[in-house]
N, C-alpha and C positions, 0 to 999 in steps of 0.2 A: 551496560545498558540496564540492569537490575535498577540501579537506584534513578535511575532518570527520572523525572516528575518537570514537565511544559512549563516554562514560565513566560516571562517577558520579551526574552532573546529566541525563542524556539519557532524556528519557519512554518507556519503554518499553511498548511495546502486544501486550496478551495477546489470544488468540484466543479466539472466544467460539465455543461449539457449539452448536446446535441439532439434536437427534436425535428423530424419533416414525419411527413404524410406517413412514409413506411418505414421509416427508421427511427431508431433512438439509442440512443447511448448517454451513459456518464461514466465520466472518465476522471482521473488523478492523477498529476504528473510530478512523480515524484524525481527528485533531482539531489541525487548523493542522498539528503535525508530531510525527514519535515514531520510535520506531526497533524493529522486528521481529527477533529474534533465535531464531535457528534451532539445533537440537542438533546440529553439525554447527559450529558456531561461528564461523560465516555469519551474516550481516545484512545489514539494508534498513534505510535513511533513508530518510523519507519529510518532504517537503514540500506543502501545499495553498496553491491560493490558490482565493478564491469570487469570484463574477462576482457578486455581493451587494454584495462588501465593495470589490474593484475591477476595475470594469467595462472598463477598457483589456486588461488581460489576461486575463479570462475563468475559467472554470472550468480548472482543471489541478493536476494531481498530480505532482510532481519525485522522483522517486528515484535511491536510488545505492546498489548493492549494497558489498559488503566490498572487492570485486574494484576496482570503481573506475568500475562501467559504469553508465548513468543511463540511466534507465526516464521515461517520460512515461503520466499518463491525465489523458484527456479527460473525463472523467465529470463527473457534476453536484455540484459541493461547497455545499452548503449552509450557511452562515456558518459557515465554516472548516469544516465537517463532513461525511467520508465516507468508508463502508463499501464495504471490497473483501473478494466474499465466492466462495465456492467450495460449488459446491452437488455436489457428487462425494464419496462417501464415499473418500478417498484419505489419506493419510498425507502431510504435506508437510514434507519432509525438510529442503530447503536454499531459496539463493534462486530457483534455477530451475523446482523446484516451484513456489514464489508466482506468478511471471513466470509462467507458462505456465497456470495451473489459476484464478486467480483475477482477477476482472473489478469494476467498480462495480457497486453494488448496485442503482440506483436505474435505471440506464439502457444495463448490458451493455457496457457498453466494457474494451476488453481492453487492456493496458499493450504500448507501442511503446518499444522500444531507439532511442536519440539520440546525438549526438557534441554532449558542451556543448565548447564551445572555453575 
């Protein structure tokens, strides 16, 4: 994951919004793996694995911003599949807005900074 750099081939994952009267959310649904790309020309790779598909490692979500720094969540991936969503009407500009405003959907788990070796 170290050397990864988005090109041509890299799935990229659009934000999806939901807006009414007293709700709102955005949300990202990510699927195995894809990469978030920010106007600010910043990004996130993201990697899943599901506790479905292998039960040794469990539910988890790998990241790595453009910077080089790697993000973990715990949240619940459901065959390869899961939504980190942001229910604050905010503007999210880079990857530190993501990191910081946005959690899994399914069971509120918020993304922890990690040193992979």
């Amino acid at each position: 994951m170290k050397k990864f750099i988005p090109d041509n081939t890299t799935k990229i994952i659009l934000p999806e919004i939901d807006e009414y009267e007293e709700y709102f959310r955005i949300s990202y649904r990510l699927n195995t793996k894809g990469c978030i790309n920010f106007g600010d020309n910043s990004w996130i790779f993201m990697e899943s694995n599901s506790s479905h598909i292998n039960t040794s490692f469990g539910d988890n979500t790998l990241a790595m911003d453009n910077q080089k720094i790697n993000f973990t969540n715990k949240g619940h991936v459901c065959g390869g599949i899961i939504y980190f969503q942001c229910l604050k009407k905010k503007e999210i500009k880079n990857t530190a807005d993501f990191f910081t405003n946005f959690t899994s959907d399914i069971d509120s788990v918020r993304w922890k900074a990690v040193k992979i070796k």
